[in-house]
N, C-alpha and C positions, 0 to 999 in steps of 0.2 A: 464561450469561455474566454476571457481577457486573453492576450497575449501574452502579457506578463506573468501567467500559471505555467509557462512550458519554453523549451529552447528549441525551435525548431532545425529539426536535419535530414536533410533529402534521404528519402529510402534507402538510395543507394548509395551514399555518400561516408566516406569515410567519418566513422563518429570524430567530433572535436576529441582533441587532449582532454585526458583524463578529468575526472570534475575533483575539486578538492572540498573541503571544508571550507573556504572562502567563497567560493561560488554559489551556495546557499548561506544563507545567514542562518546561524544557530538561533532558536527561540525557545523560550522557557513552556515547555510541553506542557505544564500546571493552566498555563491560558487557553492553550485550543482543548483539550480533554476535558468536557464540561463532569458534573460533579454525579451524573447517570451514569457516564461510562467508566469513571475513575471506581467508583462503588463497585459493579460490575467486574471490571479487570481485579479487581481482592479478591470478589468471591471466583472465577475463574480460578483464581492463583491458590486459595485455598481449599478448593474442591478438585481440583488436577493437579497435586504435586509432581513436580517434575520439571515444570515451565524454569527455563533457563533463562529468557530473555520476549521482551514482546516489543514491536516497534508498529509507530503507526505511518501508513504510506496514505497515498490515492489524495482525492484532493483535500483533505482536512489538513494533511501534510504539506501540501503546496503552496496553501491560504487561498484557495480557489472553490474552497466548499460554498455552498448556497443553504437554507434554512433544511432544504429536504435530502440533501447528500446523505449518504450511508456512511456509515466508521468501514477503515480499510486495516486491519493488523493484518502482519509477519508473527506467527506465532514460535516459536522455537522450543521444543518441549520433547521429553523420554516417550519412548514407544508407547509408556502404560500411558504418561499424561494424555497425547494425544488421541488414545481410544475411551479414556475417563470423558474427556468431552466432546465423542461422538455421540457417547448414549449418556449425555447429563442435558437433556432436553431442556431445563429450568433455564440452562447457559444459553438456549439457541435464540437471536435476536432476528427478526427482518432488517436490520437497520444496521447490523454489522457484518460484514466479511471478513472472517478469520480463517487463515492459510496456514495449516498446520505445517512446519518445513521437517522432513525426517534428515535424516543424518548427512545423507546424502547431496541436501539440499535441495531438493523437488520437493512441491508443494500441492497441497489440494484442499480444498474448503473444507472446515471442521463439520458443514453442515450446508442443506439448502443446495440450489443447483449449482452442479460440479462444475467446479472450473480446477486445471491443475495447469503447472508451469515448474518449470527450475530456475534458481536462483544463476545460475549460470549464463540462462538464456536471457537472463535479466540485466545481466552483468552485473549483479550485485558489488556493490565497492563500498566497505565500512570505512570513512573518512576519519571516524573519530571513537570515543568511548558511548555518543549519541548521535553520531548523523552519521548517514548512510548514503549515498544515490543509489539510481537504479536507473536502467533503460528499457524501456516500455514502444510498442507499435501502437500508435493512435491515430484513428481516422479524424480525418479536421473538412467539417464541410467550407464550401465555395463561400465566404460571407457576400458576397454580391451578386451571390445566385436564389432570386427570388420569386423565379418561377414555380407554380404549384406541381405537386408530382415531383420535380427536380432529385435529383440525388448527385450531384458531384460533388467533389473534395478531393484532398486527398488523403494519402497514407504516410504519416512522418514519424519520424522517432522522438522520443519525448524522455528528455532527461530529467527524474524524478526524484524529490528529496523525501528522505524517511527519519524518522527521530526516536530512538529508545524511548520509552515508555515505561517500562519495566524492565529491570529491578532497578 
């Protein structure tokens, strides 16, 4: 992954000042959401009434996607919406990871292997009416470790932009 997808910050290291709205460039979400997923996100939104807001993160949001990358939503929706697309199987994609968020702001996959988190531990931070950051733990391998078997790297933090999507 380029360099320029992430800001690196020692594990232990006091995160930088806050990230604002200048620190990401805002872009027009109509360009990265190609015309599958946007199709997709209506029927979603017409088949789970409830959905308040949907934002897309991970790397389609960074500009660090590759042809075979997955779609990453922040889904934010009422108790019913979120169990309407537990069991609306038609909605379930391989290719997307949707994180339903409950009230609370804890998250868990709408579907597919479980992954859960809190927006808290994210440090979630809404910069604007469409851009978001977030702070994420990523492993980053050795780029000059080229030996076979190999596994080093390390563990950084990784400051992430997200973009309303919906509505």
């Amino acid at each position: 992954m380029p360099n320029n997808c992430f800001q690196r910050v020692a594990a232990d290291a006091v995160p930088p000042s806050t990230p604002t709205s200048e620190t990401f460039n805002v872009v027009d979400t109509s360009l990265i959401i190609t015309e599958d997923i946007h199709d997709w996100l209506d029927v979603l939104v017409k088949t789970c009434p409830g959905t308040r807001e949907v934002w897309l993160i991970g790397s389609r949001a960074s500009g660090c996607a590759r042809g075979s990358s997955d779609w990453d939503f922040l889904w934010f929706a009422s108790p019913l919406a979120r169990s309407c697309l537990k069991s609306a199987s038609n909605l379930h994609r391989n290719d997307v990871d949707c994180f339903a968020i409950d009230d609370a702001g804890d998250f868990m996959t709408a579907w597919g292997s479980e992954k859960k988190g809190s927006l808290s531990s994210w440090e979630w931070q809404r910069l604007s009416e469409t851009v978001a950051s977030y702070l994420s733990i990523k492993w980053v391998p050795h780029e000059d470790d080229n030996l076979p078997g190999s596994n080093t790297g390390e563990i950084v933090k990784v400051y992430r932009k997200a973009y309303r999507v919906w509505p």
